[in-house]
C-alpha positions in Angstrom: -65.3 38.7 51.8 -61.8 40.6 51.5 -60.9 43.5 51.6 -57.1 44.7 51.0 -56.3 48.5 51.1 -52.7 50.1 50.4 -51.6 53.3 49.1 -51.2 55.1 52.5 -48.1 56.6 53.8 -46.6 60.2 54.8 -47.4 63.4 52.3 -46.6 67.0 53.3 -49.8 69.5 53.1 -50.8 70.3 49.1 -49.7 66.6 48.0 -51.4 63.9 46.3 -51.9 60.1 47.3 -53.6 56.9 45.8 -55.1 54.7 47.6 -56.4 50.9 46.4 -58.5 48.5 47.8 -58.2 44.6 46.5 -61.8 43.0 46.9 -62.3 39.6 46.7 -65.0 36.6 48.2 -68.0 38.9 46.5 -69.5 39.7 43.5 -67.8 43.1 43.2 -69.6 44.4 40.5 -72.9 44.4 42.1 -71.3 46.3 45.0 -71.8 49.4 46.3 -68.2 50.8 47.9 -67.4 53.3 49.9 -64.0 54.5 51.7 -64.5 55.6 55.3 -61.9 57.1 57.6 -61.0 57.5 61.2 -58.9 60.5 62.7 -56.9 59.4 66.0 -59.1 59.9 68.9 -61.8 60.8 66.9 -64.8 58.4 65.5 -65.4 57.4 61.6 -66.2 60.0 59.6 -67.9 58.7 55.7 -65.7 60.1 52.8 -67.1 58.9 49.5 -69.7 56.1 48.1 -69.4 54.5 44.3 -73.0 52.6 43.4 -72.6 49.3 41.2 -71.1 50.4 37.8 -69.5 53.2 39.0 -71.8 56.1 37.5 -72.5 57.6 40.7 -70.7 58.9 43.4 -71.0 60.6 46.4 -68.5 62.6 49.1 -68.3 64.2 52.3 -68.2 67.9 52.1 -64.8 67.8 53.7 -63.2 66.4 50.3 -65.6 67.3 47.5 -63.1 68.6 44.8 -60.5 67.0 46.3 -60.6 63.6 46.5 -62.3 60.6 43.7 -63.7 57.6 44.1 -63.4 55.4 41.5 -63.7 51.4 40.9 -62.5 48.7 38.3 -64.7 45.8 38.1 -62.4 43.5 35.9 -59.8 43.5 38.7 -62.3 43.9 41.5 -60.2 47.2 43.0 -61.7 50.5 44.2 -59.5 53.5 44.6 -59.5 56.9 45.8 -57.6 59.5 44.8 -56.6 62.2 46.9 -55.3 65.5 45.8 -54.7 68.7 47.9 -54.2 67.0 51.1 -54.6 69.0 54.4 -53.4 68.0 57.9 -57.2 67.4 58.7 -57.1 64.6 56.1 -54.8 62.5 58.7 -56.8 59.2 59.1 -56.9 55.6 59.0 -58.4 55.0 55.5 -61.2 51.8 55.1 -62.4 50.4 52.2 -66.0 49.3 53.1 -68.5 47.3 51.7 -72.5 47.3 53.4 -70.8 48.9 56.3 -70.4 45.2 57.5 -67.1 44.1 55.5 -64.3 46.2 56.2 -60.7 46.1 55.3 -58.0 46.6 57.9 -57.2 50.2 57.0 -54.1 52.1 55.6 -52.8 55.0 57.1 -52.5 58.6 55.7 -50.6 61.6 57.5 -50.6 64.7 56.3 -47.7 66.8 57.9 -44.7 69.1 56.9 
């Protein structure tokens, strides 16, 4: 199993960013994917969940309206879109699948 995120990088407060995750090793499709995030110094903190197919989805109150989850099962690649960033969004980003396969993370920071 592999997972490859990217998309990450410096935004000021009120701007957008799209992150990727390249899976690979795994029957994609049948996955369930989620993105989860860690704030320095602080623990990981669950952002969204995408079942198998992609009909459903599911986020943290601390981006619902803000940020969505999404997935392409021809190319194996989930995203998340992130719109209306705040400081508080400032986070190492994970693509994760059955919260034991985990990418290696790409940075967001939010900051004027």
């Amino acid at each position: 199993v592999q997972l490859v995120e990217s998309g990450g990088g410096l935004v000021h407060p009120g701007g957008s960013l799209r992150l990727s995750c390249a899976a690979s090793g795994f029957t994609f499709s049948n996955a369930v994917m989620r993105w989860v995030r860690q704030a320095p110094g602080k623990g990981l903190e669950w952002v969204s969940d995408i079942v198998a197919g992609g009909e459903t989805t599911y986020y943290a109150a601390s981006v619902k309206g803000r940020f969505t989850i999404s997935r392409d099962d021809v190319k194996n690649m989930l995203y998340l879109e992130m719109n209306s960033l705040k400081p508080e969004d400032t986070a190492r980003y994970y693509c994760v699948r059955d919260l034991n396969y985990w990418g290696q993370g790409t940075q967001v920071t939010v900051s004027s």
